[in-house]
Backbone and ligand atoms as CSV (ligand in chain L), in Angstrom:
chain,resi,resn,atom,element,x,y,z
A,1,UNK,N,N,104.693,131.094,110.233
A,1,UNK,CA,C,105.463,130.964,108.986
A,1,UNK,C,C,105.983,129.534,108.807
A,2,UNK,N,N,106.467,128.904,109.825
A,2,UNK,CA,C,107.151,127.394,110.025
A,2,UNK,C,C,106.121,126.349,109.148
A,3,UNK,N,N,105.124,126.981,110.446
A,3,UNK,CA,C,103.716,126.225,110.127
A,3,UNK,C,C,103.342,125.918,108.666
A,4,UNK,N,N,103.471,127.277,108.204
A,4,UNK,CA,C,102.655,127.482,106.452
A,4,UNK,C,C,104.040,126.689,105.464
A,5,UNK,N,N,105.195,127.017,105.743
A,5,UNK,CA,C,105.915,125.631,104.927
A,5,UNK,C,C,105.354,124.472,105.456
A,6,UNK,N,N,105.166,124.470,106.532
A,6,UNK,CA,C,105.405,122.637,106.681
A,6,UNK,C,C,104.040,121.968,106.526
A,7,UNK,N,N,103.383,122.933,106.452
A,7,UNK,CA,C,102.065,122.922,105.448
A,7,UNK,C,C,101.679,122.663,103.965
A,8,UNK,N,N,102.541,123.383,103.429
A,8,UNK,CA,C,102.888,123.283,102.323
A,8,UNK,C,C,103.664,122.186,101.432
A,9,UNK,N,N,104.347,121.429,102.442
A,9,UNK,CA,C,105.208,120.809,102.128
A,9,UNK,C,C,104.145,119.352,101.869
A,10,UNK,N,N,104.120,119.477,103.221
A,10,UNK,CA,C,102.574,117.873,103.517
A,10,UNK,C,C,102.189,117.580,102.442
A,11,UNK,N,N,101.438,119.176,102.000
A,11,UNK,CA,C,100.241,119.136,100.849
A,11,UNK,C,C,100.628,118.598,99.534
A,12,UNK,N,N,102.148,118.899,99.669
A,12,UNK,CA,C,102.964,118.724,97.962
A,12,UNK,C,C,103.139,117.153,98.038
A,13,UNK,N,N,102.773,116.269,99.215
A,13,UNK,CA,C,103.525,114.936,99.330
A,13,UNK,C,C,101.853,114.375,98.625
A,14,UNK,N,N,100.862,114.772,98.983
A,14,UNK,CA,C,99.666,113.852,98.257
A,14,UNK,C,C,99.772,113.635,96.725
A,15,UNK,N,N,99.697,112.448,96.062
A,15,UNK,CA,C,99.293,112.630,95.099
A,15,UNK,C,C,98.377,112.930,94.250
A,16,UNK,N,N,98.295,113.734,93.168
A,16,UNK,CA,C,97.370,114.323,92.481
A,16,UNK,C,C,96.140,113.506,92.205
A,17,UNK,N,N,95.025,114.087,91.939
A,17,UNK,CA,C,94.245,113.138,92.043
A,17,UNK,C,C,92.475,113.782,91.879
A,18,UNK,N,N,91.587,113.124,92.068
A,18,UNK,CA,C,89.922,113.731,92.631
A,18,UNK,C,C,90.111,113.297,94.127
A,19,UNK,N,N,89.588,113.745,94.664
A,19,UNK,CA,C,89.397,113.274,96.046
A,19,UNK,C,C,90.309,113.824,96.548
A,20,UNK,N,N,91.568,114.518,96.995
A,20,UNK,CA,C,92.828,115.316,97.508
A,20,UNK,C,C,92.202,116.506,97.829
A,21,UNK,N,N,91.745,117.287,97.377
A,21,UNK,CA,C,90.848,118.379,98.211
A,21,UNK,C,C,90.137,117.827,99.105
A,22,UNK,N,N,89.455,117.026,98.826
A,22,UNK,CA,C,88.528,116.882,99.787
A,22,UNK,C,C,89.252,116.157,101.162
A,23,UNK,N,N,90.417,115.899,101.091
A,23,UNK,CA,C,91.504,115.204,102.002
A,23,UNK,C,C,92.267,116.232,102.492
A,24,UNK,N,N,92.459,117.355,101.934
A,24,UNK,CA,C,93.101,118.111,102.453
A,24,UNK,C,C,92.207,119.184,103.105
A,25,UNK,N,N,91.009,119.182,102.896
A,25,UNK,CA,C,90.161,120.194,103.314
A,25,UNK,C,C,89.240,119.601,104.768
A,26,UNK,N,N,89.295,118.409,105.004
A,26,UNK,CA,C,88.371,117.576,105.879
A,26,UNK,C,C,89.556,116.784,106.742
A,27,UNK,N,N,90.753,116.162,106.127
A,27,UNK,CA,C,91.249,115.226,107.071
A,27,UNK,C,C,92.099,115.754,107.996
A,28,UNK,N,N,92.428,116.875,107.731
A,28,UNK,CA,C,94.004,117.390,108.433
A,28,UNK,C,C,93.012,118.523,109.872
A,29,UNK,N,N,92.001,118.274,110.201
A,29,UNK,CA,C,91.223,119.393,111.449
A,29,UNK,C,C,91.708,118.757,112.529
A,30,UNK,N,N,92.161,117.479,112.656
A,30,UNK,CA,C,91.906,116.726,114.185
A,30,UNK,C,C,93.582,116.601,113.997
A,31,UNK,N,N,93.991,115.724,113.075
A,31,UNK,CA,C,95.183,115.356,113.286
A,31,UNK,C,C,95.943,115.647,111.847
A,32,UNK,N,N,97.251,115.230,112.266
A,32,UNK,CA,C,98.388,115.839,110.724
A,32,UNK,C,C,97.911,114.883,109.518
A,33,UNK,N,N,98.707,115.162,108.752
A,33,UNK,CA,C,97.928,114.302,107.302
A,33,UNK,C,C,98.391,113.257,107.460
A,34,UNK,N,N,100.239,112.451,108.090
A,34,UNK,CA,C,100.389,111.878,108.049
A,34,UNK,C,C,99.787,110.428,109.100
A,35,UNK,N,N,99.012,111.040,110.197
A,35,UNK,CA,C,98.335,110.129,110.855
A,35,UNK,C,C,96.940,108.917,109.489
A,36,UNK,N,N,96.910,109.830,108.528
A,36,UNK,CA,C,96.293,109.364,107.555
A,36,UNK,C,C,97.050,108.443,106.425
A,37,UNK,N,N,98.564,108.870,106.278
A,37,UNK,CA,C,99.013,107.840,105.203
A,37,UNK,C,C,99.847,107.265,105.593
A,38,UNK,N,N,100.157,106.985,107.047
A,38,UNK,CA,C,100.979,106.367,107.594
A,38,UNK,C,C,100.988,104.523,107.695
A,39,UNK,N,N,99.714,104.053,107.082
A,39,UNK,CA,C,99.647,102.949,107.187
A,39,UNK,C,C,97.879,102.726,105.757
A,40,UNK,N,N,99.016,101.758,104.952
A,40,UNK,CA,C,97.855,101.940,103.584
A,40,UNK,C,C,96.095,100.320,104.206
A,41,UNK,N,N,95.525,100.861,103.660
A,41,UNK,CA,C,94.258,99.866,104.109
A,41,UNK,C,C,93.697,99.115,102.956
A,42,UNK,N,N,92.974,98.251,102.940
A,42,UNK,CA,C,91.419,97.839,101.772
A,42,UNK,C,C,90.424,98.808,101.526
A,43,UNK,N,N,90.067,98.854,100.703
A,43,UNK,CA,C,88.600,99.865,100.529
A,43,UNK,C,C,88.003,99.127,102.016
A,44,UNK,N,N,87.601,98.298,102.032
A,44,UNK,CA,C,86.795,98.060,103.175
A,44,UNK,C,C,87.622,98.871,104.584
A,45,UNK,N,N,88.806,98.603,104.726
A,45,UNK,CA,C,89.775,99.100,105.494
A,45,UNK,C,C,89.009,100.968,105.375
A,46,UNK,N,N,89.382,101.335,104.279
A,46,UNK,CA,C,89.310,102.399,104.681
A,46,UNK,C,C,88.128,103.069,104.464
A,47,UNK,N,N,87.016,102.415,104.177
A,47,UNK,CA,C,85.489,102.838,104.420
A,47,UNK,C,C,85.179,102.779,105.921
A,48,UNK,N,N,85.587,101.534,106.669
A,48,UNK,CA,C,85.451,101.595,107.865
A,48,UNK,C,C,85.932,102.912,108.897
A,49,UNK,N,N,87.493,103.383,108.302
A,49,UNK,CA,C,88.202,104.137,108.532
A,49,UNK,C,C,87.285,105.706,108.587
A,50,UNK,N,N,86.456,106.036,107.227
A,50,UNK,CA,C,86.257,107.111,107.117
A,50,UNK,C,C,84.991,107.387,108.007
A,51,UNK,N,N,84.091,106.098,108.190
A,51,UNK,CA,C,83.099,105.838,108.934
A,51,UNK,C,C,83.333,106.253,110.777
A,52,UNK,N,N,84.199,105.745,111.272
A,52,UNK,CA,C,84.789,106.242,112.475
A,52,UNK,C,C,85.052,107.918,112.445
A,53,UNK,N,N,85.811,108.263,111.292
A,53,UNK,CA,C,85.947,109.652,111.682
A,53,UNK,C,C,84.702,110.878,111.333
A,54,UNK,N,N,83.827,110.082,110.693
A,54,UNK,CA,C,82.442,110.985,110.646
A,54,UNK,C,C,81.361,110.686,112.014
A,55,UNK,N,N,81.985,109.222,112.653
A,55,UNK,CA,C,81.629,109.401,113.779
A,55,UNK,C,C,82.282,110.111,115.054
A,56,UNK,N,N,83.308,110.472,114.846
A,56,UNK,CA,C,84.338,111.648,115.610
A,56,UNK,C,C,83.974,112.639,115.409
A,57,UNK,N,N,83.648,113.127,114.385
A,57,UNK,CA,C,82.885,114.814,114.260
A,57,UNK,C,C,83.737,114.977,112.684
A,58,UNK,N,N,84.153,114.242,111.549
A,58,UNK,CA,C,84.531,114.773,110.392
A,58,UNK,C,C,83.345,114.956,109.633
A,59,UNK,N,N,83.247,116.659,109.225
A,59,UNK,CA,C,82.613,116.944,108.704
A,59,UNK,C,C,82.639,116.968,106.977
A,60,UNK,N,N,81.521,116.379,106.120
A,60,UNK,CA,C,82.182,116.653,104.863
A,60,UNK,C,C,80.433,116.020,103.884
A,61,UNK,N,N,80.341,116.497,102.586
A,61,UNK,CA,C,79.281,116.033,101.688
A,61,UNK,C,C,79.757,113.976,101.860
A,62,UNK,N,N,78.310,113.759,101.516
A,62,UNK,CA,C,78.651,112.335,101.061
A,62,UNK,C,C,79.426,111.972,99.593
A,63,UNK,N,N,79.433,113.156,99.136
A,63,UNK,CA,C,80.153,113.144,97.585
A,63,UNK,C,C,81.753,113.186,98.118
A,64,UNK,N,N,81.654,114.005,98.880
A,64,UNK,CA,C,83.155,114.298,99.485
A,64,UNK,C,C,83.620,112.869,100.452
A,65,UNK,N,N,82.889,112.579,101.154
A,65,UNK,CA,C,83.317,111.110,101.894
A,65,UNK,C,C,84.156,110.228,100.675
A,66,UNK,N,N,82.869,109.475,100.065
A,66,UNK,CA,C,82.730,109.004,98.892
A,66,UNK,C,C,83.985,108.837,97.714
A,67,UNK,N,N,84.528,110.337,97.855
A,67,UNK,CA,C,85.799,110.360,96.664
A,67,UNK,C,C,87.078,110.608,97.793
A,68,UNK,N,N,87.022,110.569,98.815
A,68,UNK,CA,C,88.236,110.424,99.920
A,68,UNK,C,C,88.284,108.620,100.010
A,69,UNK,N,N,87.477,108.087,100.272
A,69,UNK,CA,C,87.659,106.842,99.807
A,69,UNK,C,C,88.118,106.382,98.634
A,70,UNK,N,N,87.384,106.760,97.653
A,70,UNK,CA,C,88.053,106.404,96.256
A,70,UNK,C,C,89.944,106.745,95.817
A,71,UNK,N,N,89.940,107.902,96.560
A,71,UNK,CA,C,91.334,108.325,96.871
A,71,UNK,C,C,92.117,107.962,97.192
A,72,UNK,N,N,91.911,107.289,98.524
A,72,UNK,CA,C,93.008,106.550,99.639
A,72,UNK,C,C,92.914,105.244,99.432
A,73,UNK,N,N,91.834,105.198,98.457
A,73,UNK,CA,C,92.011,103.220,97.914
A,73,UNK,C,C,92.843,103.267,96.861
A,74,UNK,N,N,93.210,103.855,96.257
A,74,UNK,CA,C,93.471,104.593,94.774
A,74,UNK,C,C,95.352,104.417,95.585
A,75,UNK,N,N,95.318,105.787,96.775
A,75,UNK,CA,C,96.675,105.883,96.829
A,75,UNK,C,C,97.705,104.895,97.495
A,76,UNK,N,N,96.387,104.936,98.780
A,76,UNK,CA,C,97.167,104.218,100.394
A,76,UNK,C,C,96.495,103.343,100.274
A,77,UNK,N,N,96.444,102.195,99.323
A,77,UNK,CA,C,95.527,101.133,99.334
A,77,UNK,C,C,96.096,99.450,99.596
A,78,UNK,N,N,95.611,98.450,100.106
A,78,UNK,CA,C,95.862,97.568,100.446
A,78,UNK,C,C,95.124,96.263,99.411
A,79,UNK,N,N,95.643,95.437,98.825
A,79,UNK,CA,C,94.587,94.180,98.134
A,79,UNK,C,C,95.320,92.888,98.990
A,80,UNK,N,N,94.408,92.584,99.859
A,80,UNK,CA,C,93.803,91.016,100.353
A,80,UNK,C,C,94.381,90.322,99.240
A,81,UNK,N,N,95.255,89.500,99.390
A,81,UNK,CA,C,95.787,88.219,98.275
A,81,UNK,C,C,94.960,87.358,98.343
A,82,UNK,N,N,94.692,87.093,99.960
A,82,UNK,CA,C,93.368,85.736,100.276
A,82,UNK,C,C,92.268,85.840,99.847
A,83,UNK,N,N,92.023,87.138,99.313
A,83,UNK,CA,C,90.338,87.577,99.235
A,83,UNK,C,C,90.145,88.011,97.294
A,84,UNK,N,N,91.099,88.499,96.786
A,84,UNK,CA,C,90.959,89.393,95.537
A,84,UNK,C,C,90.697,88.677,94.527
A,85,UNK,N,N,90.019,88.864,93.333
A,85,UNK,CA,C,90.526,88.148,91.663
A,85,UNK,C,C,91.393,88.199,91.419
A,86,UNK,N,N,91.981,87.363,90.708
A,86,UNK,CA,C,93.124,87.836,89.757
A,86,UNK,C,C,93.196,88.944,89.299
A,87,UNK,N,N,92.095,90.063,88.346
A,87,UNK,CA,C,92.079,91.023,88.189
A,87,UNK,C,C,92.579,92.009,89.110
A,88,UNK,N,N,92.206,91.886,90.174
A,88,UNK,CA,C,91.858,93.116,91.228
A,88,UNK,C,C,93.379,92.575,91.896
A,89,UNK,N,N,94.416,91.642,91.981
A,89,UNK,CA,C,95.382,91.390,92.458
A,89,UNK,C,C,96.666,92.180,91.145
A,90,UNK,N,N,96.072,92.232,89.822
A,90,UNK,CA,C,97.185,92.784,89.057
A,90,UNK,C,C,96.528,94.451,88.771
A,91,UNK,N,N,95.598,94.604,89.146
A,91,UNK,CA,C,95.427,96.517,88.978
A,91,UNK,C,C,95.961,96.949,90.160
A,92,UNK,N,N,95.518,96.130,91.467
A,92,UNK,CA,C,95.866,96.810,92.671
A,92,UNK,C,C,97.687,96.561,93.120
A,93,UNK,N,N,98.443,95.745,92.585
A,93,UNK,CA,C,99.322,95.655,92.671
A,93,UNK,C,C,100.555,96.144,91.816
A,94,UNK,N,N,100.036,95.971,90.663
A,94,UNK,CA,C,100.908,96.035,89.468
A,94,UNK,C,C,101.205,94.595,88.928
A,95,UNK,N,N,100.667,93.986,88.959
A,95,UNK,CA,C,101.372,92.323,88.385
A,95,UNK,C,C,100.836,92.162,87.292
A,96,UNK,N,N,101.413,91.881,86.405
A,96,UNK,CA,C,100.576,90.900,85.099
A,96,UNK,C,C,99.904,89.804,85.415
A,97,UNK,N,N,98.743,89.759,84.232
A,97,UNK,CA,C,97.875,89.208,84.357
A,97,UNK,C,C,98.388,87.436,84.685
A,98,UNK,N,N,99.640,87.225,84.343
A,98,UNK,CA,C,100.063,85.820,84.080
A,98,UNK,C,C,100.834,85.551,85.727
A,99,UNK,N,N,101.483,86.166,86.793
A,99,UNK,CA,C,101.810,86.775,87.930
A,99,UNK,C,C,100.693,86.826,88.889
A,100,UNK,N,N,99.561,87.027,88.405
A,100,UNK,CA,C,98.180,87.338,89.240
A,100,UNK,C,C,97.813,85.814,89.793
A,101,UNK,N,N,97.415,84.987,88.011
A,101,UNK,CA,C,97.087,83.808,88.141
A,101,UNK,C,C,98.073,82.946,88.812
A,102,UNK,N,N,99.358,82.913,88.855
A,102,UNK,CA,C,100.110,82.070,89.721
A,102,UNK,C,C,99.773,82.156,91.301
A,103,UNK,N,N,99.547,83.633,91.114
A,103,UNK,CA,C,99.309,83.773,92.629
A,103,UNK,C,C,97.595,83.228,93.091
A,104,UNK,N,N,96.765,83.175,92.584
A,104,UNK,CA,C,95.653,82.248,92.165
A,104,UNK,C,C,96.012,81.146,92.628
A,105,UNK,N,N,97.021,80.392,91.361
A,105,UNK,CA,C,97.286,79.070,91.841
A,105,UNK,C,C,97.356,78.497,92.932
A,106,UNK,N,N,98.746,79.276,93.696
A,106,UNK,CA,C,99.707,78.952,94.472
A,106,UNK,C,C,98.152,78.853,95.892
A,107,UNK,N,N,97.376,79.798,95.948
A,107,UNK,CA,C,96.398,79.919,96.833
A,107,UNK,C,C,95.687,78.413,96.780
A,108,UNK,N,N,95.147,78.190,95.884
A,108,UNK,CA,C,94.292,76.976,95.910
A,108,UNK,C,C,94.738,75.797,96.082
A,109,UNK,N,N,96.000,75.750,95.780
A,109,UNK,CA,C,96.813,74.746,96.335
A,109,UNK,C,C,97.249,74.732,97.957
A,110,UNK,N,N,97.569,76.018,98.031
A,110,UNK,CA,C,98.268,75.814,99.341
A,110,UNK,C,C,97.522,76.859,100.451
A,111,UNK,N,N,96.271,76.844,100.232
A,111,UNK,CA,C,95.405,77.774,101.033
A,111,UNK,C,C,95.881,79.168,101.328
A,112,UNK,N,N,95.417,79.967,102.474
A,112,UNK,CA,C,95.828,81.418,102.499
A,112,UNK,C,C,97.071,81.459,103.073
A,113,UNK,N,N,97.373,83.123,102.215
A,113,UNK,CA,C,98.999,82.978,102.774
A,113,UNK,C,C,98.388,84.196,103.850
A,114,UNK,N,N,100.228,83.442,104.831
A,114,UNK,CA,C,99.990,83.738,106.361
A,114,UNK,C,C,100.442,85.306,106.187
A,115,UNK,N,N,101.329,85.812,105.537
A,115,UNK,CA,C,102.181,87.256,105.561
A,115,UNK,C,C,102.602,87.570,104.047
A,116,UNK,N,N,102.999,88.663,103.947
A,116,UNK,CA,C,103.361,88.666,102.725
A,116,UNK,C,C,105.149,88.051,101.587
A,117,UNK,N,N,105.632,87.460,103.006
A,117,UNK,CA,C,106.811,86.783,102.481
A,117,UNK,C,C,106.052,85.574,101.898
A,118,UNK,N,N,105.241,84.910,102.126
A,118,UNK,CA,C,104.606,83.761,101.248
A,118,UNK,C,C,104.811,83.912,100.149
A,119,UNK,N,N,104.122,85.131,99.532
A,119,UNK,CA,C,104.361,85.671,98.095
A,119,UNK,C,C,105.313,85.348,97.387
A,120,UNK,N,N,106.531,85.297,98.083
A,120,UNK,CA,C,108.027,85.478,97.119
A,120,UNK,C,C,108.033,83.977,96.887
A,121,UNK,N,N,107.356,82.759,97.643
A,121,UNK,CA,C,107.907,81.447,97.399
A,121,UNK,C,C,106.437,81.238,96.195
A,122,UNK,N,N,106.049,81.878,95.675
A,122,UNK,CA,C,105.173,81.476,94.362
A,122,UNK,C,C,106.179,81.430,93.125
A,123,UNK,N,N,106.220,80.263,92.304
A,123,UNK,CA,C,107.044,80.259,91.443
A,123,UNK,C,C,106.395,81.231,90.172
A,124,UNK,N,N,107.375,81.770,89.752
A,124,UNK,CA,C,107.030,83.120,88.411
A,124,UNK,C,C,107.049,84.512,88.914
A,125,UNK,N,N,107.189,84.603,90.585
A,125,UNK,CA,C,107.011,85.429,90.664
A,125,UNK,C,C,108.247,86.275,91.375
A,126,UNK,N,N,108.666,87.810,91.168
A,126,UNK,CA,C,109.929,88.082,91.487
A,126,UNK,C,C,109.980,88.565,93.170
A,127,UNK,N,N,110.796,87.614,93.741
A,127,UNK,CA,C,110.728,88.107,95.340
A,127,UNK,C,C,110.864,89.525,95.567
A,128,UNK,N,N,112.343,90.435,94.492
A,128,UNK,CA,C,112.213,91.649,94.708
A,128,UNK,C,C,111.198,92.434,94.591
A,129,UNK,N,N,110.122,92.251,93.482
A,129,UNK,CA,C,109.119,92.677,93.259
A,129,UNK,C,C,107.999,92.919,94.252
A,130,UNK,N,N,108.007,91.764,94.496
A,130,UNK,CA,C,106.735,91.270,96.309
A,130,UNK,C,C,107.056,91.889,97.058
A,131,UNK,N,N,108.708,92.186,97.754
A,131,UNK,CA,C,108.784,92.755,98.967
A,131,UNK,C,C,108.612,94.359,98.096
A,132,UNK,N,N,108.934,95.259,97.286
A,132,UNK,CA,C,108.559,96.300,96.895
A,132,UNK,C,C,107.055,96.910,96.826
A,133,UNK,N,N,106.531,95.567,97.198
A,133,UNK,CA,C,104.897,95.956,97.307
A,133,UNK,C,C,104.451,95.618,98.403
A,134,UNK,N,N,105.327,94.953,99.385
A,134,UNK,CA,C,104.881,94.776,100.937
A,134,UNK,C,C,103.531,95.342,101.428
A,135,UNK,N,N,103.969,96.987,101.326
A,135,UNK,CA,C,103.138,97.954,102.443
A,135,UNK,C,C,101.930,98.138,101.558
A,136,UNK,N,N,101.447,97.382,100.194
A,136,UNK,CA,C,100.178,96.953,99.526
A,136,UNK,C,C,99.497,95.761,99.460
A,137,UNK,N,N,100.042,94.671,100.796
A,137,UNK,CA,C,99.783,93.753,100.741
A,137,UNK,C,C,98.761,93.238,101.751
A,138,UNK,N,N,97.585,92.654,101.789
A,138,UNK,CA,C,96.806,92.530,103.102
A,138,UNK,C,C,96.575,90.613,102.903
A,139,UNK,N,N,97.240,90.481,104.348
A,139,UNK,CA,C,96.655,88.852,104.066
A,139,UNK,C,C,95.561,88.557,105.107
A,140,UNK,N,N,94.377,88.497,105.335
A,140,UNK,CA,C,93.136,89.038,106.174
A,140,UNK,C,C,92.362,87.554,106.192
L,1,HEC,C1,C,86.732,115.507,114.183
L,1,HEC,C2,C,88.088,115.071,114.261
L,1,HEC,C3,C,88.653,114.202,113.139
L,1,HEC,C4,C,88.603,114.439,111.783
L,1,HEC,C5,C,88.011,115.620,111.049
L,1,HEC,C6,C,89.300,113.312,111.154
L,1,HEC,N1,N,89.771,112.458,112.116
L,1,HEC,FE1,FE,90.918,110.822,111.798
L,1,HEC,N2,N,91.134,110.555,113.812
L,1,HEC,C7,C,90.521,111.323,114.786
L,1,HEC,C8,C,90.921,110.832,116.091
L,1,HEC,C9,C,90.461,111.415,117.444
L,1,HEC,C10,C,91.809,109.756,115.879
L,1,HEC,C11,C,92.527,108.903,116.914
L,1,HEC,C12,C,93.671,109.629,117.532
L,1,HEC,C13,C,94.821,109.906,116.589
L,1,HEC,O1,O,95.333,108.955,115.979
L,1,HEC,O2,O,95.245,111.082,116.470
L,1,HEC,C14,C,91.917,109.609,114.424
L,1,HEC,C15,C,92.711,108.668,113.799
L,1,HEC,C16,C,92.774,108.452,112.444
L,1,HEC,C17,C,93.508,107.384,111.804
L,1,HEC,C18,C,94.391,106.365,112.525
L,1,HEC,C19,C,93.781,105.024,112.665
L,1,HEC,C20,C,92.538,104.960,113.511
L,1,HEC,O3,O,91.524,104.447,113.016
L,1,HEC,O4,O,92.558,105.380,114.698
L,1,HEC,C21,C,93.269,107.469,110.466
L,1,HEC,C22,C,93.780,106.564,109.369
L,1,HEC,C23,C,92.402,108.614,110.261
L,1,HEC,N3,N,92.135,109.204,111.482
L,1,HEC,C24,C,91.941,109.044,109.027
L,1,HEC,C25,C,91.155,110.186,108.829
L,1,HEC,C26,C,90.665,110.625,107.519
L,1,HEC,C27,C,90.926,109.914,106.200
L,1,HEC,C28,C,89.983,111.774,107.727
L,1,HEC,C29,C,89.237,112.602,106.690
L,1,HEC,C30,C,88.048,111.962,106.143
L,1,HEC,C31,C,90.009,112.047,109.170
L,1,HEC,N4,N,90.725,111.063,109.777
L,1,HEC,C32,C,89.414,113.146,109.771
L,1,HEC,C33,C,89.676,112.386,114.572
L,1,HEC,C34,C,89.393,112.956,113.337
């Protein structure tokens, strides 16, 4: 009975989505769900990720792989500042398009940033904001 709340509960913490069945039906056999959203990745991050656990024995369609990725890039996802477009730095983050390009700037000028406190010393951009997106930040 414990079990089936605290089951229940897990399940209510994913966000809605495609790909959440197939996360809740494939990821939770070996370990709890939260061994899964306990730390957000890159698509590459977490293609690699899903790749290891189909080499562990996770069983699932390649359609089903496929949209568990799309999922956990979607939810628990990470964007590379050193690596992204501008585009892909204001969808994956939330920044405006004008916020993106500073952060553009600030790169080409001053090469890759080392952590994600770099971020906050880009002018235009709001330090509170940056550290609120920390645990979406990959500097790789
Ligand atoms: C056949 C067993 C099995 C299944 C099914 C499984 N995993 Fe794992 N997973 C493991 C093992 C073993 C570990 C390492 C030990 C641990 O952290 O519990 C692990 C660890 C992890 C980690 C921690 C980081 C790492 O790489 O060690 C993540 C993230 C993860 N799994 C994600 C997933 C996702 C997403 C799915 C669903 C596609 C999934 N797992 C399904 C066996 C499995």
């Amino acid at each position: 009975m414990l079990f089936l709340l605290l089951f229940a509960s897990l399940a209510q913490d994913l966000p809605e989505g495609p790909g959440k069945d197939a996360v809740l039906q494939i990821c939770q056999d070996c370990h709890a769900l939260d061994t899964v959203t306990m730390d957000n990745r890159t698509k590459e991050g977490w293609k690699k990720t899903i790749a290891k656990m189909g080499d562990r024995g996770a069983e699932g369609t390649d359609e089903q792989f496929e949209a568990i990725i799309v999922y956990l890039t979607k939810n628990f996802g990470r964007t590379d500042v050193n690596k992204a477009a501008a585009e892909e730095i204001a969808s994956g983050l939330g920044f405006s398009a004008k916020e993106a390009e500073a952060i553009m700037e600030y790169r080409k000028k001053n090469g890759d940033f080392k952590s994600w406190r770099d971020l906050t010393k880009v002018e235009g951009l709001d330090a509170a904001k940056v550290e609120a997106k920390k645990d979406h930040i990959a500097v790789k």
